[in-house]
Backbone as a printed PyTorch tensor [residue, N CA C, xyz], in Angstrom:
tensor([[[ 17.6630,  -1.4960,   9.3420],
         [ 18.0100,  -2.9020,   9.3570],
         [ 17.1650,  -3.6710,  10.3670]],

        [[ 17.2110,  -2.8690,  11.6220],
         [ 15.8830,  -3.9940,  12.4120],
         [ 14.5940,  -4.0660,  11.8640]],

        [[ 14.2260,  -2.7180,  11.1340],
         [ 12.7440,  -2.9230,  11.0260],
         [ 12.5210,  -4.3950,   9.6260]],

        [[ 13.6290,  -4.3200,   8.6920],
         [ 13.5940,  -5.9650,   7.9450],
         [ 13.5610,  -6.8940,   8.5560]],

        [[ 14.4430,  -6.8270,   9.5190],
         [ 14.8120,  -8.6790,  10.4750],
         [ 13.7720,  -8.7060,  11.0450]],

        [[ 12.7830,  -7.8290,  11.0980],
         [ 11.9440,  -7.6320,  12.2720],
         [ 10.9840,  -8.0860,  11.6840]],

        [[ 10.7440,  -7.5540,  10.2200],
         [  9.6400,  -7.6050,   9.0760],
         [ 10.0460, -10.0090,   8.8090]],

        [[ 11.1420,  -9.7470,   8.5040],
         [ 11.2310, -11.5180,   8.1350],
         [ 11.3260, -11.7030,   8.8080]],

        [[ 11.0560, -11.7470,  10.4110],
         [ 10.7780, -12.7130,  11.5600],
         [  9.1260, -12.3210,  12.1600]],

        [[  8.4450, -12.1530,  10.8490],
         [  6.6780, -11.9170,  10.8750],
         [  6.1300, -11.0860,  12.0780]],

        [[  6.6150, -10.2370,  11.7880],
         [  6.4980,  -8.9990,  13.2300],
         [  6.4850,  -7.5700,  12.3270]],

        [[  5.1620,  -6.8110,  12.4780],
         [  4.4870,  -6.0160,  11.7580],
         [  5.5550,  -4.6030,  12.5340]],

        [[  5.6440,  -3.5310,  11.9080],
         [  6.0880,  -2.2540,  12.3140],
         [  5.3860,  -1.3040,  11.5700]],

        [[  5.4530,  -0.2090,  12.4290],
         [  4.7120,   0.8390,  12.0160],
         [  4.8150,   1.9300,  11.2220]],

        [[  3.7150,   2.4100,   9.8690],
         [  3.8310,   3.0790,   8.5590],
         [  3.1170,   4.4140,   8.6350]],

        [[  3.8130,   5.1180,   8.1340],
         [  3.3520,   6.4420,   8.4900],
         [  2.7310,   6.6440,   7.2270]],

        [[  1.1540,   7.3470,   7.6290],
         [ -0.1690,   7.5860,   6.5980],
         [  0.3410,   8.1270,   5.2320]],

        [[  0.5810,   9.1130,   5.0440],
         [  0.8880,   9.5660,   3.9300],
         [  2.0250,   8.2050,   2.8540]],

        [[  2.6490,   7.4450,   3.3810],
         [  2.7330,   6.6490,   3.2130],
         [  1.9600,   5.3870,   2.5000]],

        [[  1.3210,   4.7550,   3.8080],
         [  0.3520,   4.1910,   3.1880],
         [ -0.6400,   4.6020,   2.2420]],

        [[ -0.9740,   5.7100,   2.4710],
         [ -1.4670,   6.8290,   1.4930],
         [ -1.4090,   6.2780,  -0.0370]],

        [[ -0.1470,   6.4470,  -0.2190],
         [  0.4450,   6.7160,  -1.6500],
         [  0.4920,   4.8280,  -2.1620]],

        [[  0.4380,   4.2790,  -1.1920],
         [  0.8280,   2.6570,  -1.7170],
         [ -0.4990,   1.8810,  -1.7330]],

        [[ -1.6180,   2.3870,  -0.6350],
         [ -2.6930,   1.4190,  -0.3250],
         [ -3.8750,   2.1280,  -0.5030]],

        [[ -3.8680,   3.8610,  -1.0740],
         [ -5.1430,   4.9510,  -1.4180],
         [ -6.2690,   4.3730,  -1.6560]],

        [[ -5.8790,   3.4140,  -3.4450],
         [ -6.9690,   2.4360,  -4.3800],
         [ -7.4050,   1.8950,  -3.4310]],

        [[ -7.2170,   1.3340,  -2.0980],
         [ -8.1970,   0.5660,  -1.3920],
         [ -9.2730,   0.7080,  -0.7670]],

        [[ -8.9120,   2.2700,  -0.1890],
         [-10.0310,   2.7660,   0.2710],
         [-11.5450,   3.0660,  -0.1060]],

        [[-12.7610,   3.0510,   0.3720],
         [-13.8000,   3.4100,   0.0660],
         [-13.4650,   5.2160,   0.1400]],

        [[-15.1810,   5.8240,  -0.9630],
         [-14.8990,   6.8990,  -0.8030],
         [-15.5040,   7.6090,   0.4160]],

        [[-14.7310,   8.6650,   0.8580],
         [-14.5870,   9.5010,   1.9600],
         [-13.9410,   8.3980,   3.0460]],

        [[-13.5340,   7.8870,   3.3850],
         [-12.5760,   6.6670,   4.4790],
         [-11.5240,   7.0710,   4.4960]],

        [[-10.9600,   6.6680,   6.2170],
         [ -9.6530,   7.9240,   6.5070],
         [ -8.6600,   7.1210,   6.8550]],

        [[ -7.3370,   7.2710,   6.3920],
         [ -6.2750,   6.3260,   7.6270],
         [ -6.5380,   6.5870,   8.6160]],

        [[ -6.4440,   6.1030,   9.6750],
         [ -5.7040,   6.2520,  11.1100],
         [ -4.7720,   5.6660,  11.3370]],

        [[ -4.2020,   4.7320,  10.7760],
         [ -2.8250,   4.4610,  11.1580],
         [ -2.6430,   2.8160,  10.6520]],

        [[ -1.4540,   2.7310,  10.3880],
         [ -0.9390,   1.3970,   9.4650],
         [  0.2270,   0.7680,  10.1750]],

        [[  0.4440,  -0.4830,   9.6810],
         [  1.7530,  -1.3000,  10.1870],
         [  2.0000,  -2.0250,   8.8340]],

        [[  3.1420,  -2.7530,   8.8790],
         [  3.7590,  -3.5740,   7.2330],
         [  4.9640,  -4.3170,   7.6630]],

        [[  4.6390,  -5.7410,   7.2230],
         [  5.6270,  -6.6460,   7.2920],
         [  6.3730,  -6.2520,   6.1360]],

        [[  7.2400,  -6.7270,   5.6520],
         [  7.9880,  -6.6640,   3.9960],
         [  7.1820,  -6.8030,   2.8280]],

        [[  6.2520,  -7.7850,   2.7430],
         [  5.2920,  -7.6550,   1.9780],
         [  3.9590,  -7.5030,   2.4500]],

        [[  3.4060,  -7.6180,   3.2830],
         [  2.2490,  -7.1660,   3.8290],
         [  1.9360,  -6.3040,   4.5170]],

        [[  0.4310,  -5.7950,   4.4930],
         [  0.3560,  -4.4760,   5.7990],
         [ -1.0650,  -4.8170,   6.4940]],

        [[ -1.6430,  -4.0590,   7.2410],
         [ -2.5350,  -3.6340,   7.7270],
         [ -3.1030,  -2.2640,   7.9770]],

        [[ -3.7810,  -2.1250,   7.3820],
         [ -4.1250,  -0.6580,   7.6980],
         [ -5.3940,  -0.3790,   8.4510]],

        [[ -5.2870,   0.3700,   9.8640],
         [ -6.9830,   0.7610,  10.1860],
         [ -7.7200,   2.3310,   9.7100]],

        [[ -8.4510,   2.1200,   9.2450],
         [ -9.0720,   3.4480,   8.7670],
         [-10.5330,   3.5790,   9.8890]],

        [[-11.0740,   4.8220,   9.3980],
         [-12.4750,   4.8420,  10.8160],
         [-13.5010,   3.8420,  10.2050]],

        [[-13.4320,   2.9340,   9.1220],
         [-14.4480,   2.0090,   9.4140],
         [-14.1730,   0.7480,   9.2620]],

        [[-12.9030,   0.6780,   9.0840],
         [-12.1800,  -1.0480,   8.9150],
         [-10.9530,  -1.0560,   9.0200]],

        [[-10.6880,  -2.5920,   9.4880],
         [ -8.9670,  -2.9280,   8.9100],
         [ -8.8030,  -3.6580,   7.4690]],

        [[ -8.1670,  -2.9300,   7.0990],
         [ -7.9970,  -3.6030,   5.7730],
         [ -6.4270,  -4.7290,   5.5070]],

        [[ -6.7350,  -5.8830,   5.3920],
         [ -5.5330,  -6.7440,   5.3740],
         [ -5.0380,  -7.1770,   3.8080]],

        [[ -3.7620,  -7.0810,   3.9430],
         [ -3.3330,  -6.7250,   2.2030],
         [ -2.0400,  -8.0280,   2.5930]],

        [[ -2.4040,  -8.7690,   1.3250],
         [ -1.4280,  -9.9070,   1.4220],
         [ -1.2610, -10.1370,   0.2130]],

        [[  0.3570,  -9.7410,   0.2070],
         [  1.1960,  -9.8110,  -1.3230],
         [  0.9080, -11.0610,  -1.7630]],

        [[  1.3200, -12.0490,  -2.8010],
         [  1.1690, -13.5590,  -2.5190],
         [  2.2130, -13.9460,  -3.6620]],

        [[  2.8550, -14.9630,  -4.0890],
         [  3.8480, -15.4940,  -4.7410],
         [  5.2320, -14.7900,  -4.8880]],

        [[  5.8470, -15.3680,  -5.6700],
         [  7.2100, -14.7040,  -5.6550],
         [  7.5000, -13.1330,  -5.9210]],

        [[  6.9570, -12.8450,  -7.0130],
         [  6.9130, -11.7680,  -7.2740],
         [  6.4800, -10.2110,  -6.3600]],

        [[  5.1100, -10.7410,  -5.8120],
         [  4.4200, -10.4500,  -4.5290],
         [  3.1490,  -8.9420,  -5.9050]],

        [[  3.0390,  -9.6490,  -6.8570],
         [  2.2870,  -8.6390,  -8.0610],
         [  1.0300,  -9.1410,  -7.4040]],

        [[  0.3990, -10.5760,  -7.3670],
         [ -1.1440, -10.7490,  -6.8040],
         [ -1.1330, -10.8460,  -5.5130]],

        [[ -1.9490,  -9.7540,  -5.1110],
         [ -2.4370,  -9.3230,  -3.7480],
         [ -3.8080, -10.0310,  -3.6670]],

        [[ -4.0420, -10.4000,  -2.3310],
         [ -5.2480, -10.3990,  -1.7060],
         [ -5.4680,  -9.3230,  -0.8270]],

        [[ -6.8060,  -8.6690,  -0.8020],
         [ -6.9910,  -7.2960,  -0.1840],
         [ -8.5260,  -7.9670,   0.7920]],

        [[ -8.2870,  -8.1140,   2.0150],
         [ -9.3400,  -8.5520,   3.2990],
         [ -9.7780,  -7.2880,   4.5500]],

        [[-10.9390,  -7.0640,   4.1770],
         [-11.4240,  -6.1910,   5.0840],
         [-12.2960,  -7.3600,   6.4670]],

        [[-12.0570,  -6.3760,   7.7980],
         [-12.7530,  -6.5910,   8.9190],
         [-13.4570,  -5.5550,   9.2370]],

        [[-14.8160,  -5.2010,   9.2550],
         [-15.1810,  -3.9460,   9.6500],
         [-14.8830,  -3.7820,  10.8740]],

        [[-14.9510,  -2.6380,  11.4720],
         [-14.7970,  -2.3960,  12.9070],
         [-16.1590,  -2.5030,  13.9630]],

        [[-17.1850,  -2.3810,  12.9670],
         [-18.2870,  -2.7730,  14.1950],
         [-18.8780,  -4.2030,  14.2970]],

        [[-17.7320,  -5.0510,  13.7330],
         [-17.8330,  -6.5660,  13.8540],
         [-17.0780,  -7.0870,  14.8900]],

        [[-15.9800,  -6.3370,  15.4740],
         [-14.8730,  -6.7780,  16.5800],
         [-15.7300,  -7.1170,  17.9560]],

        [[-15.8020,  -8.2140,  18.3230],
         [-16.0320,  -8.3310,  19.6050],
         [-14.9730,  -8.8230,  20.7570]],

        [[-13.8700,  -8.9960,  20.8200],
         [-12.6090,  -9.5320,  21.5820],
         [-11.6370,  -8.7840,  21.1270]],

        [[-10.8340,  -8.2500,  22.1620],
         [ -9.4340,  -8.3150,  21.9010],
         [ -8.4450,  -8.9800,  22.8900]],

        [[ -7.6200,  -9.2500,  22.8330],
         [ -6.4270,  -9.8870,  23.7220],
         [ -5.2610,  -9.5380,  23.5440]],

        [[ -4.2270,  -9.7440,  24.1400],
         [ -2.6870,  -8.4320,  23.9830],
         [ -1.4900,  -9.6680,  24.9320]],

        [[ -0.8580, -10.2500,  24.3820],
         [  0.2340, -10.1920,  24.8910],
         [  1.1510,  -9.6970,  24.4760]],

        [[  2.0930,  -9.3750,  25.7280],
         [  3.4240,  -8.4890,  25.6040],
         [  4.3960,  -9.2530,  25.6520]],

        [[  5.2850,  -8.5810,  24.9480],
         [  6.7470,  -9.9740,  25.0380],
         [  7.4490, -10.1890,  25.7450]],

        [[  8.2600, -11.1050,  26.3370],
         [  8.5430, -11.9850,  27.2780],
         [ 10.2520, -11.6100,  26.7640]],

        [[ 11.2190, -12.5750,  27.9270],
         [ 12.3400, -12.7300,  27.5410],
         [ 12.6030, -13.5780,  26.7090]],

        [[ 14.1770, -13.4220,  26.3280],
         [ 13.9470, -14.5720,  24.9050],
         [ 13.4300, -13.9820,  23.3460]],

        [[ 12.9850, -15.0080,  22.8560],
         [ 12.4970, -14.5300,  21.3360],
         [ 11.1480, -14.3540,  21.0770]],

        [[ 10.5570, -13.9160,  22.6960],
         [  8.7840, -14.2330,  22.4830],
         [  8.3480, -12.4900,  21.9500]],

        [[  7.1790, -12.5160,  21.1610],
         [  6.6780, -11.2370,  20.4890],
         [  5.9450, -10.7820,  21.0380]],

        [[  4.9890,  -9.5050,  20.7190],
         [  4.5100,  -9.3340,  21.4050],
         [  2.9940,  -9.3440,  20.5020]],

        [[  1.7110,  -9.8660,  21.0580],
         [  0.7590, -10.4110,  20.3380],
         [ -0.6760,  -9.5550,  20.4120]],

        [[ -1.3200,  -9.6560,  19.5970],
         [ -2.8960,  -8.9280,  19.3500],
         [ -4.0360,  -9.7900,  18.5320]],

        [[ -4.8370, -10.5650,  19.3930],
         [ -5.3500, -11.7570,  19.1050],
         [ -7.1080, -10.7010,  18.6060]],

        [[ -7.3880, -10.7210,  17.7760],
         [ -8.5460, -10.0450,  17.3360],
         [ -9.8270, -10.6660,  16.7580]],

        [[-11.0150, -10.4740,  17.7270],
         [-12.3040, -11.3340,  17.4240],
         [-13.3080, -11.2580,  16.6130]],

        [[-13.7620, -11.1990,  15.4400],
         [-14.5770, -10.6690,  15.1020],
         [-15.6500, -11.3290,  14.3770]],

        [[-16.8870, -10.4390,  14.3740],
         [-18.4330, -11.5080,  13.3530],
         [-18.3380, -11.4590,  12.2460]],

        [[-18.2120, -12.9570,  11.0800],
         [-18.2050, -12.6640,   9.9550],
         [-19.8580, -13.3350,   9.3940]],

        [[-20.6450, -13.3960,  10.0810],
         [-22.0460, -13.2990,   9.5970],
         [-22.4290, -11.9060,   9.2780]],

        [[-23.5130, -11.8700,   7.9750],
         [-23.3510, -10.5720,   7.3010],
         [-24.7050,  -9.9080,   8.3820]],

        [[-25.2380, -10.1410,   9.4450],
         [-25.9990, -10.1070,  10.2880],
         [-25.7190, -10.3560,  11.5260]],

        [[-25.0610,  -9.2520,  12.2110],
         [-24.9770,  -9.4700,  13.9410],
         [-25.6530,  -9.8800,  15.1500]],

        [[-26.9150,  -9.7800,  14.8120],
         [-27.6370, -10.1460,  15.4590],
         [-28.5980, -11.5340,  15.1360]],

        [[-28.0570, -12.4240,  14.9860],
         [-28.3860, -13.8620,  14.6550],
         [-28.3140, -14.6870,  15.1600]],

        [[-29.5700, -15.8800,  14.9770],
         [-29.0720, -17.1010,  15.4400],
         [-28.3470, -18.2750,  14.9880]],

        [[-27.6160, -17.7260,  14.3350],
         [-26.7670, -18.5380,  13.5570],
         [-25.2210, -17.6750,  13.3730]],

        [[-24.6400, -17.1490,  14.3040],
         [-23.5550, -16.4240,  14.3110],
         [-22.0900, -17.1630,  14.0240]],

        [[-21.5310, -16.3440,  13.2600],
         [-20.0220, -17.2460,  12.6150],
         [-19.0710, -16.0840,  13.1500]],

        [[-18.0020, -16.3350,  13.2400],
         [-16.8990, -15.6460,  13.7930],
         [-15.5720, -16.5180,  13.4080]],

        [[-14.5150, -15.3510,  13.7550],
         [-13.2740, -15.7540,  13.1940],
         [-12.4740, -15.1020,  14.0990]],

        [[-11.1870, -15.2170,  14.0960],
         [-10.1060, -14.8120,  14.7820],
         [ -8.7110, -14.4620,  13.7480]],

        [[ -8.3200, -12.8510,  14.3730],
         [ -7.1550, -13.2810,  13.5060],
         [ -5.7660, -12.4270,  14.4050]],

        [[ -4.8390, -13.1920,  13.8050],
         [ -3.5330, -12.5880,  15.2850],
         [ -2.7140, -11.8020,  14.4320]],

        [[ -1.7580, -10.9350,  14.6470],
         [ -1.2450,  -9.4410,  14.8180],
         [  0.0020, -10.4360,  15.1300]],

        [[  1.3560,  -9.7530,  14.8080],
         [  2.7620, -10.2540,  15.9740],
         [  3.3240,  -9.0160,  15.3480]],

        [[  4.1870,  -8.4290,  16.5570],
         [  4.9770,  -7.2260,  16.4890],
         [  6.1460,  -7.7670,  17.2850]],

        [[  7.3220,  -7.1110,  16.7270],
         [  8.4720,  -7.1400,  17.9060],
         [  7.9500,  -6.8040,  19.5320]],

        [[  9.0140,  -7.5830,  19.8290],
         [  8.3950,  -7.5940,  21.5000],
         [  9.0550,  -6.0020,  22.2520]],

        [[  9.4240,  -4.9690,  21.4980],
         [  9.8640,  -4.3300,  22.0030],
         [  9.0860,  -2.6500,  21.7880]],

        [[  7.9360,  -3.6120,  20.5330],
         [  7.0030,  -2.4470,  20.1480],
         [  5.5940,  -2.5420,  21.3790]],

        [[  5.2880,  -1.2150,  21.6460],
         [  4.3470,  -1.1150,  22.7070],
         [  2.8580,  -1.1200,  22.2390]],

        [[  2.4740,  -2.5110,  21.9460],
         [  1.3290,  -2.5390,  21.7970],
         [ -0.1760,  -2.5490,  22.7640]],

        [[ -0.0310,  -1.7430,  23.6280],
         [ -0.8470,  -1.4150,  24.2500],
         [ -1.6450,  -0.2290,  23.9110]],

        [[ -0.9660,   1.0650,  23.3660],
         [ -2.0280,   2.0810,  22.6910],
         [ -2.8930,   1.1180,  21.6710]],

        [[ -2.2510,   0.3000,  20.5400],
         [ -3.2310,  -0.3080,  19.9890],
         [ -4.1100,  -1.1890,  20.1300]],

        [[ -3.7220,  -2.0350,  21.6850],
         [ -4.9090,  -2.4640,  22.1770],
         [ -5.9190,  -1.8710,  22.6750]],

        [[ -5.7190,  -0.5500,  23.3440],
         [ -6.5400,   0.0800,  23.9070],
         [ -7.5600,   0.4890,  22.9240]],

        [[ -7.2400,   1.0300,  21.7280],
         [ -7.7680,   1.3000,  20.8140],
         [ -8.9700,   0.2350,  20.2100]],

        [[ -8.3780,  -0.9770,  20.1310],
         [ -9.5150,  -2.1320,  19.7120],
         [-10.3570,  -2.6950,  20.5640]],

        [[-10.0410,  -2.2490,  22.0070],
         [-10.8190,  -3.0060,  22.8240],
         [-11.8820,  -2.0970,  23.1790]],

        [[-11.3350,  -0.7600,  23.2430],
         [-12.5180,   0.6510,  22.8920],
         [-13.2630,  -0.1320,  21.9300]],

        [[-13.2150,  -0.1480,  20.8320],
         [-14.3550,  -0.7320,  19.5150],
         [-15.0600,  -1.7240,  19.7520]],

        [[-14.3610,  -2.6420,  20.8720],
         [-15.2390,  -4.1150,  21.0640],
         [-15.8260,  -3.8480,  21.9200]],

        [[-15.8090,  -3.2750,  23.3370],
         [-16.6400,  -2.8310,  24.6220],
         [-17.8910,  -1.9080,  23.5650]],

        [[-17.9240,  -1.0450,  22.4980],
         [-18.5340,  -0.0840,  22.3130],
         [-20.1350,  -1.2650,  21.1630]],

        [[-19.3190,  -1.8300,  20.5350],
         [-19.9520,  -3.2800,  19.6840],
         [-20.3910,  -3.9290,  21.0070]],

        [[-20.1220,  -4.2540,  21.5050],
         [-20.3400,  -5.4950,  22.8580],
         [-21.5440,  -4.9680,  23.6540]],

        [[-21.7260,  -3.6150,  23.8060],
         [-22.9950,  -2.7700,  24.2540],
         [-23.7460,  -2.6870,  23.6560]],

        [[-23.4370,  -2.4220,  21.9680],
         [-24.4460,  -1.8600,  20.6830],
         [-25.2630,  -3.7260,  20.4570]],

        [[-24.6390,  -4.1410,  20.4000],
         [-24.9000,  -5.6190,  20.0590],
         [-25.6500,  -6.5790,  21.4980]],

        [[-25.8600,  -5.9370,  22.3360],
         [-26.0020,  -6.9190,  23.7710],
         [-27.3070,  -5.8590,  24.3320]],

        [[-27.4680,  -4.7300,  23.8110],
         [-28.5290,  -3.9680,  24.5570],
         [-29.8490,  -3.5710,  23.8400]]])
């Protein structure tokens, strides 16, 4: 029951692979691995070792999906807040290049935010993305 109230108050919880496995497989490229997933009621996120893949049910039914990849060696930012007292969540603000060329003078970028219950510990998964952006942030700057 929390993980619904949790899911309709737009706060992602966490899906175990075999799982996602069986619901989000077709998405994958071939040989691409889970590492680990989260899912609102109708939406998820999944990171595999070369992207996040963002899956957004859409109308009533929730039959047409939109399916949005971020590669991972496009992330350059991450940011993390943790939740507060009260009804505040806890947040994962994520930076990344959507020029099909990283190294340009003409660079485009986007941002996109994460919300989890404030009681889920999103710090392994920051640690995790900010590993990818320090590792991009070197590959891309040296």
């Amino acid at each position: 029951m929390a993980n619904l109230f949790g899911g309709l108050m737009g706060n992602y919880s966490e899906v175990t692979i075999p799982e996602l496995m069986n619901q989000y497989g077709a998405y994958l490229m071939p040989q691409e691995q889970i590492r680990t997933g989260f899912k609102l009621v109708r939406d998820a996120f999944i990171i595999t070792d070369e992207r996040l893949i963002l899956i957004d049910h859409q109308g009533v039914t929730g039959k047409k999906t939109r399916v949005a990849s971020i590669h991972l060696s496009s992330i350059y930012e991450v940011t993390m807040e943790t939740g507060g007292t009260g009804f505040d969540d806890c947040e994962i603000n994520l930076h990344y290049i959507t020029s099909p060329y990283h190294k340009s003078n003409n660079l485009q970028t986007a941002a996109y935010k994460f919300e989890f219950a404030k009681k889920f510990n999103v710090q392994p998964l920051y640690t995790a993305l900010i590993s990818i952006a320090h590792e991009n942030h070197k590959r891309l700057n040296g």
